[in-house]
C-alpha positions as CSV (number, residue, x, y, z in Angstrom):
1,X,0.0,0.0,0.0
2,X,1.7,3.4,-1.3
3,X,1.0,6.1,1.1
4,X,-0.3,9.4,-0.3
5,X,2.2,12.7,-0.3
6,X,-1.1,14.1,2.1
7,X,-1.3,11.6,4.3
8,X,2.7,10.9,4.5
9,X,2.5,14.9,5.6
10,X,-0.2,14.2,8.3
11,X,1.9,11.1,9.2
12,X,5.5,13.2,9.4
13,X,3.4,16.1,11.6
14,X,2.2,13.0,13.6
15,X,5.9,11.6,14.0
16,X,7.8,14.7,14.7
17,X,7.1,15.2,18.5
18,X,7.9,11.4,18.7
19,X,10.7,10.2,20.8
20,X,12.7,7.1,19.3
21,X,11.8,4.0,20.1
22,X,13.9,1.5,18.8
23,X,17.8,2.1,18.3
24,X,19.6,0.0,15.5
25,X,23.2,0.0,16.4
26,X,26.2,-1.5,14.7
27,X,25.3,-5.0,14.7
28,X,22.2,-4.4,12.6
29,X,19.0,-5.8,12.1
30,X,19.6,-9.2,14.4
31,X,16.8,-11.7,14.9
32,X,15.4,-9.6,18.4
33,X,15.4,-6.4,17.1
34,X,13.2,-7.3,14.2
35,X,10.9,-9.2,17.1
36,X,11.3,-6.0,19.0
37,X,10.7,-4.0,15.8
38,X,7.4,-5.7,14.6
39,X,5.9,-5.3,18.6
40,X,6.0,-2.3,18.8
41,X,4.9,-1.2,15.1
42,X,2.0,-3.1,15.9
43,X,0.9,-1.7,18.8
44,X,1.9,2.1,17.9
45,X,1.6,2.4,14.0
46,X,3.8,5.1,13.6
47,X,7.4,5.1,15.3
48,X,10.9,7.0,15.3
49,X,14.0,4.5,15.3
50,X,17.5,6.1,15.6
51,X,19.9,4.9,13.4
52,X,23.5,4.9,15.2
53,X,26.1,4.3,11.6
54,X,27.7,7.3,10.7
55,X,28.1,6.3,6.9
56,X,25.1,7.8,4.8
57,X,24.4,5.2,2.4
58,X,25.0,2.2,5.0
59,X,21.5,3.7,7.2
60,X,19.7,4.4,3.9
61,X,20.0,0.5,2.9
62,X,19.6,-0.8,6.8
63,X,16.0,1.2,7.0
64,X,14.9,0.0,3.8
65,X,15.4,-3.7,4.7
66,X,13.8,-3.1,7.7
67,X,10.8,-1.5,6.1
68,X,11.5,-4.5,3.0
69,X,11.3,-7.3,5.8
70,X,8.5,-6.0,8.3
71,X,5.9,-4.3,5.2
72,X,6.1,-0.9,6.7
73,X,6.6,2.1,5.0
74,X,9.8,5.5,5.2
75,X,7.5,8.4,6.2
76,X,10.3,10.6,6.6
77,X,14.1,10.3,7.4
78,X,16.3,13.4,8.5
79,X,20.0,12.5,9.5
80,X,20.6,9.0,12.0
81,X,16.4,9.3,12.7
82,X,13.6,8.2,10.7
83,X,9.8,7.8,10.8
84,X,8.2,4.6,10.2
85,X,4.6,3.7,9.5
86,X,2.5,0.3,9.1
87,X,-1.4,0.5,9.7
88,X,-2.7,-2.3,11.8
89,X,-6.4,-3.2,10.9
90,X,-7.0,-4.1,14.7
91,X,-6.6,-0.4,15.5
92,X,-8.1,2.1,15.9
93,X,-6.6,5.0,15.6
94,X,-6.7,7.9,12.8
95,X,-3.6,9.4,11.7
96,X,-5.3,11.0,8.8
């Protein structure tokens, strides 16, 4: 599901007073931080994971996969922080 560029703004708006949640750190995207991951993307729908690899191009590819892997989608990514979002259909919350 391709998010529109209105409701990616809504969702970004949403997302920017978020603290981040999850923290990838040099080891990647191990088996229990994709568990960890796909928990708490559940429950919230929308969440802020810091990224802590200095190279560019390395935390590009690692959120990606993670977004390839767990069906959730960029909303936004600004330096070593990035916005993730995946609608449960259990929820009930309205982001937009």
């Amino acid at each position: 599901m391709k998010i529109k560029q209105s409701e990616k703004k809504a969702l970004k708006a949403a997302g920017h007073n978020l603290k981040p949640v999850i923290t990838i750190g040099i080891n990647g995207l191990s088996e229990s931080l994709l568990s960890e991951f796909e928990k708490t993307i559940d429950h919230h729908e929308l969440i802020k994971i810091r990224i802590r690899i200095s190279d560019k191009s390395s935390r590009k590819e690692l959120i990606e996969e993670l977004c390839d892997k767990s069906k959730s989608q960029i909303v936004s990514t600004v330096g070593s922080t990035a916005i993730v979002y995946r609608k449960n259909p259990k929820s009930q919350k309205k982001f937009f």
